[in-house]
N, C-alpha and C positions, 0 to 999 in steps of 0.2 A: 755604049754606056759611058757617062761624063766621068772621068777620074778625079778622085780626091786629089784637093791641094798638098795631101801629105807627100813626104818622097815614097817612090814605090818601090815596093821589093822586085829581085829582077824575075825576065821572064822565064819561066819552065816550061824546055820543052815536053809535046806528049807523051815521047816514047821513054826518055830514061830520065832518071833524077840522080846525082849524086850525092851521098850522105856522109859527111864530115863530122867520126866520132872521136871521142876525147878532147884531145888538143891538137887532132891533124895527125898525129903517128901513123893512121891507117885509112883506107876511102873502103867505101863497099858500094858499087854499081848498081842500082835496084831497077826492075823492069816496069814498064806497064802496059793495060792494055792500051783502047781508042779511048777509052775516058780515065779523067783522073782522079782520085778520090781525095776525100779532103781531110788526108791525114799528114800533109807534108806543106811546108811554107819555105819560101827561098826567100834567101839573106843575101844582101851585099854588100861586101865587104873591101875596101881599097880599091876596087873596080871588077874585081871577081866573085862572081856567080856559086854559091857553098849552099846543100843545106846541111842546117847543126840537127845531130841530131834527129830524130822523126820528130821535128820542128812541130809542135803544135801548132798548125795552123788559126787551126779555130781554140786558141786560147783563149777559155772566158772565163771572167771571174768575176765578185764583185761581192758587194758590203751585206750587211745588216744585221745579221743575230751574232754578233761577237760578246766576249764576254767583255768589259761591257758593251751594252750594243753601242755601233756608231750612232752618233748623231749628222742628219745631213741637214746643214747650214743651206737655207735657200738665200742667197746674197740678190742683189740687184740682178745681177743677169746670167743665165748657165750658161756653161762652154758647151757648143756641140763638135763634138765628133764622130762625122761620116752619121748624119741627125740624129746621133743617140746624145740625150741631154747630163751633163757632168755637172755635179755643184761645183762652184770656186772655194770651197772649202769644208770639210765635213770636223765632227769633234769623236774624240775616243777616248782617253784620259787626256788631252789638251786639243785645240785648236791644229788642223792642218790643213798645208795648202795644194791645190791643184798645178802642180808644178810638171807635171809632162802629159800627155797625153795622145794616142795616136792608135795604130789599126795595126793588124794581123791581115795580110791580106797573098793573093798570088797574083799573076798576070799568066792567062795560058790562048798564046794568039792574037792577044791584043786585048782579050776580055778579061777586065778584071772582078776576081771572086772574093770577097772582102768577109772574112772568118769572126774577129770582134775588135771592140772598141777597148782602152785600155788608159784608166786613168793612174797616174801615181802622186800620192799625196804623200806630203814631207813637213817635218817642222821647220817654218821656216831659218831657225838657227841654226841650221844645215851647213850656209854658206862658213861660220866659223872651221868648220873643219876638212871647208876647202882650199885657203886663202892661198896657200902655194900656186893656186892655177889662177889667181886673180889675174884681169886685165886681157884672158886669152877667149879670142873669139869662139863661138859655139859651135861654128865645123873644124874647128883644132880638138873643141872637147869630145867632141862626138866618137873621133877616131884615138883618142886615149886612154887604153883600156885601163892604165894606172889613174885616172881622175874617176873610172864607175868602181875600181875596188877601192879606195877613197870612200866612194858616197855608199857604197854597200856596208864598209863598217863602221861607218861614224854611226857613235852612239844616239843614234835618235830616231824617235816614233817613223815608219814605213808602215804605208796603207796602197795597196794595189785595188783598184775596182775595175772587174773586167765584165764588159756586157755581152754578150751574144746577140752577133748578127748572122749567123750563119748556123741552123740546127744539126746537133749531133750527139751521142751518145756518150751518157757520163762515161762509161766506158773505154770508149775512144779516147776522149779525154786525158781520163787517168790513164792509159796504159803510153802515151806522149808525155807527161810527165815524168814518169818510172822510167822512160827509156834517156830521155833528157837529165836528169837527176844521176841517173846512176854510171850512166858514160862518163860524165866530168868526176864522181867519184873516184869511176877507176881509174880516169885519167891521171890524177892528185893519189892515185891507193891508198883512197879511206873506203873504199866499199867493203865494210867486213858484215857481220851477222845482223849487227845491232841496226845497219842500212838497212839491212835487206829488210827487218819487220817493219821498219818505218817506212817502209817505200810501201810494202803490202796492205799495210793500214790504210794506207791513202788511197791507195786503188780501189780497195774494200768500200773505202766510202765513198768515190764516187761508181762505182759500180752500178748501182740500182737506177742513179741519177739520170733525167733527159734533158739534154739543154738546151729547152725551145729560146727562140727568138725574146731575146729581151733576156732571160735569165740572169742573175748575177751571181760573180764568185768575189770573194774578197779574201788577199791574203793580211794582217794586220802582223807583223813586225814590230813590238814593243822594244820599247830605247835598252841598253845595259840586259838586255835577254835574247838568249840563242833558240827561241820558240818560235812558233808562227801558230796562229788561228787561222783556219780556213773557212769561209762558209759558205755554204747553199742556198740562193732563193729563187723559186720562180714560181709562176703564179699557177697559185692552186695548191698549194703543197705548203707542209712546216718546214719554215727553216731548219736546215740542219749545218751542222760544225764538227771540228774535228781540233784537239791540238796534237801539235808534231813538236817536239820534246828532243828529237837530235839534230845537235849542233853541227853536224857536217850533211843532213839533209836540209834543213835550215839555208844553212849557205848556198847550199846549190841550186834552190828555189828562188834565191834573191838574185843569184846569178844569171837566173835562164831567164827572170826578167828585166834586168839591170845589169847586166854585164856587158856592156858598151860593146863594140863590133860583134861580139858572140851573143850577144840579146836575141830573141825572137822575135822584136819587133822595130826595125828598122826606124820605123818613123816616131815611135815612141822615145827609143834613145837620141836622136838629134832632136827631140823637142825639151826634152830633160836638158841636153845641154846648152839649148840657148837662153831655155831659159834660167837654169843656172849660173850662165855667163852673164847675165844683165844682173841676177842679183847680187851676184861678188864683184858687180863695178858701180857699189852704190857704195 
């Protein structure tokens, strides 16, 4: 099978995986059988082999009934990635731009198994509130975990659209979010009560959920608010939505997909930062 041009995450072997909770204070060993199931994704990170967390592999997500809904701008030509089609820019309460974009994927024996596609749209007056890292190359940004908590709280519109290339169960799903989300809480010791129902809400709603091929999640990140919209669509069914109202789940949703070396998706964050690096050398 031809591998994408993206960088690839490293290889997993079949027998064991290691899972890297928190912020590294502890590992936990996990077994498997002769196959591997697609609840795990490996991240590399400085040259070593980690997964974060029960890494959503098949993290998918993606746009449309938000409140208000997005608009998807059909420009001259869409970006594909791994041939799932991205607008160069969608609208929400203003204009935003397709500024990273990349894949969820493993590699197990040389075969790679590719989970989803993963756009991140930004306003482009992003780069004001990066200007400190002007001038520095996009594999310097890539690995500076202090330039993605930067772009994580600058005040401005964040839209994620995540497609599904690989079918699995809303279930699955949510229950790789809840584990990803609330490791980093406890890591930082904001996991108290008010976590917990907001994590449970989320699961709840994807719960029922299938996430055939193509499906989309979208999480929309409004500018000066600690909320997120989540939605559901895929074909045959009404969109459905969800808003999450805690600001330290919030953060840690931004984080598990924008959180530079600790991201989910390896090739997602070194596409963010190149191309953030060409736009703060204009």
């Amino acid at each position: 099978m031809a591998h994408s041009s993206h960088r690839k995450t490293s290889l997993i072997k079949l027998y064991y995986i290691s899972q890297i909770k928190g912020t590294g204070q502890g590992s936990q060993a996990l077994s498997f059988p002769l196959y591997l199931p697609n609840t795990f994704c490996a991240n590399k990170t400085k040259g070593k082999t980690k997964l974060n967390q029960p890494l959503l592999c098949f993290s998918l997500l993606s746009c449309l009934s938000l409140n208000p809904p997005a608009k998807i701008t059909m420009g001259t030509e869409l970006v594909m990635v791994d041939e799932i089609p991205f607008p160069p820019q969608i609208t929400t309460t203003k204009p935003l731009s397709l500024l990273g974009q990349g894949i969820t994927d493993i590699e197990i024996h040389f075969l790679q198994i590719k989970f989803t596609a993963i756009g991140v749209y930004l306003e482009p007056e992003v780069v004001a509130h990066l200007q400190q890292w002007k001038g520095k190359p996009g594999n310097v940004l890539a690995e500076d975990d202090d330039f993605f908590e930067a772009l994580i709280n600058a005040p401005v519109e964040k839209f994620l659209r995540i497609v599904v290339i690989k079918e699995i169960k809303g279930s699955q799903y949510g229950v790789q979010l809840e584990s990803a989300v609330r490791d980093r809480l406890a890591a930082d010791d904001k996991y108290e009560e008010e976590e917990e129902e907001a994590l449970e809400k989320i699961v709840e709603f994807f719960q029922s959920k299938y996430f055939k091929k193509n499906s989309i999640i979208t999480y929309h990140f409004p500018a000066n608010s600690c909320t997120v919209e989540i939605a559901f669509n895929t074909e045959g069914k009404e969109d459905a939505k969800i808003k999450v109202e805690n600001a330290n789940v919030v953060e840690m949703i931004k984080k598990w997909y924008l959180g530079g070396t600790r991201g989910v998706s390896a090739t997602t964050i070194t596409s963010l930062a190149n191309a953030l690096s060409a736009q703060l050398c204009k």
